[in-house]
N, C-alpha and C positions, 0 to 999 in steps of 0.2 A: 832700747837697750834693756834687755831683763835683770833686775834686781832681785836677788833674791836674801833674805832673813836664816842663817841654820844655825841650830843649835842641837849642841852633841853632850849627852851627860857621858862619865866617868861609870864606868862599872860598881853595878850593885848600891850607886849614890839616892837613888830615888825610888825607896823600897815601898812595897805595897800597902804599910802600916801607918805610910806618912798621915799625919794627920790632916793633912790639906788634899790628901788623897794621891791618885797615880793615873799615868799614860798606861793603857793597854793599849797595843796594837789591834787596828782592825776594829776597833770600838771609838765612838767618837766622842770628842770631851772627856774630864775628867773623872775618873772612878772612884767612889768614896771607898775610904779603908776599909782594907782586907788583911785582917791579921792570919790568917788561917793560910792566905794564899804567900803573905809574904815567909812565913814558917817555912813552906812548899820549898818557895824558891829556893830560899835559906839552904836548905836541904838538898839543894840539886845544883847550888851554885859551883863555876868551875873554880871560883878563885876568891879571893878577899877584895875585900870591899874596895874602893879605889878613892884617894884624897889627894889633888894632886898639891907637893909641896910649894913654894916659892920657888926656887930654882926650875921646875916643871911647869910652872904655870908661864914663867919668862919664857921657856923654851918650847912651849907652845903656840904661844904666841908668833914668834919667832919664825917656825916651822909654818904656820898658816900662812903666813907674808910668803913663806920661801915658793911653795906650794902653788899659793895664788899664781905666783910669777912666772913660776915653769910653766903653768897652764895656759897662760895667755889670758887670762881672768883678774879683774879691777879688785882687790881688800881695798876698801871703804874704811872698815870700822872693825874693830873687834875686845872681846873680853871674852877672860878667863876668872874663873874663881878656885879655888880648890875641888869641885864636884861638877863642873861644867864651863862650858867655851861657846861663843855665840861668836856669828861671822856674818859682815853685810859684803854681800860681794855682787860684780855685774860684769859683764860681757857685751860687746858691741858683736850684733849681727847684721848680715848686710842684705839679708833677705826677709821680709817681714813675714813669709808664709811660714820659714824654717822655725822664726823666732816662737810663733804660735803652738806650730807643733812641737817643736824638741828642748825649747826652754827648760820643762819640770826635769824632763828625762837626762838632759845637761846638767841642772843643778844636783840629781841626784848622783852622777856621776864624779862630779865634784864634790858631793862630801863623803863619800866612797874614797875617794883618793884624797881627802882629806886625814878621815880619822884611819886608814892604814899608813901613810907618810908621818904623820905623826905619832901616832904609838909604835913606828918604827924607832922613830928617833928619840924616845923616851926611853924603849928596851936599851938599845944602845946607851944610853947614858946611866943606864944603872948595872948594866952589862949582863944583861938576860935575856935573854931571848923567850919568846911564848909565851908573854906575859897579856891578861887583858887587860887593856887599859881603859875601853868604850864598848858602852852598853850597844846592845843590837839596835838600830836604827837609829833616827836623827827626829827634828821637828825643820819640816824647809816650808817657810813662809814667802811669796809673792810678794815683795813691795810695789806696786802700782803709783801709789801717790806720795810725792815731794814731800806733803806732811808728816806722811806716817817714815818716809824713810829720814829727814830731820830729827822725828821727836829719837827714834832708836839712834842714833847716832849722836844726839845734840844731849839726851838726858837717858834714854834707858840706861845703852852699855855704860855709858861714864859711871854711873849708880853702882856696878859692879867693882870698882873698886874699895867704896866703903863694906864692901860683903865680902876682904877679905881676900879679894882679886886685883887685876890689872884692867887697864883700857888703854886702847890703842888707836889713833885714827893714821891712816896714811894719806889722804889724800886731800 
């Protein structure tokens, strides 16, 4: 059964300037700050920066269970903070050739239909439509081993609630 780790920031939460540095697409590991480049962005962003409140971070939450479920797809685990939402989710397959090949391309699929099912249901609750709510892309991580999917479930996401957030486990 593929396990898979995603994590989806909030728009414009994870700026170029950050001190601890930034994701570039297409580049691997972490890039140290670029104030010049986050200016850029700055400069060409469609929208305002995104925080999600309390009541949005419930309702996110919320929405990810919903989501999972429609899909036919196992939530495990989850957290929300006000700038990002992280999801342990898995899927029983019955062909182990399929599982090899279509798993990533599965997971990505699912947080595709993640982060548009829920920043649907965020617009709706602030009643605006065209709003961004999530930065371009995701981080989807392969859980393989019992330990590493334990420790995210048992202590990372929990830790997301003293930062501010929520945690969730369903299963």
């Amino acid at each position: 059964m593929p396990v898979y780790f995603i994590t989806v920031h909030t728009y414009r939460s994870w700026r170029e300037d950050n001190p601890w540095g930034y994701i570039q697409r297409g580049k691997p590991g972490v890039q140290r700050p670029n104030a010049r480049l986050a200016e850029y962005r700055q400069q060409s962003a469609t929208g305002p920066r995104v925080e999600l409140t309390e009541p949005q971070i419930v309702s996110v939450l919320k929405s990810l269970h919903e989501v999972c479920l429609n899909l036919e797809v196992t939530p495990y685990a989850a957290s929300c903070t006000p700038t990002h939402w992280h999801l342990l989710v898995g899927w029983i397959e019955t062909d182990e050739l399929k599982v090899a090949t279509e798993a990533a391309d599965q997971s990505r699929s699912i947080a595709t239909r993640l982060k548009r099912v829920v920043g649907s249901k965020l617009s709706a609750e602030v009643g605006q439509t065209g709003l961004r709510w999530f930065s371009h892309g995701w981080h989807i991580e392969r859980i393989d081993e019992q330990k590493h999917f334990d420790h995210l479930a048992e202590n990372y996401l929990p830790k997301h609630a003293s930062e501010g957030g929520r945690f969730v486990a369903w299963s």
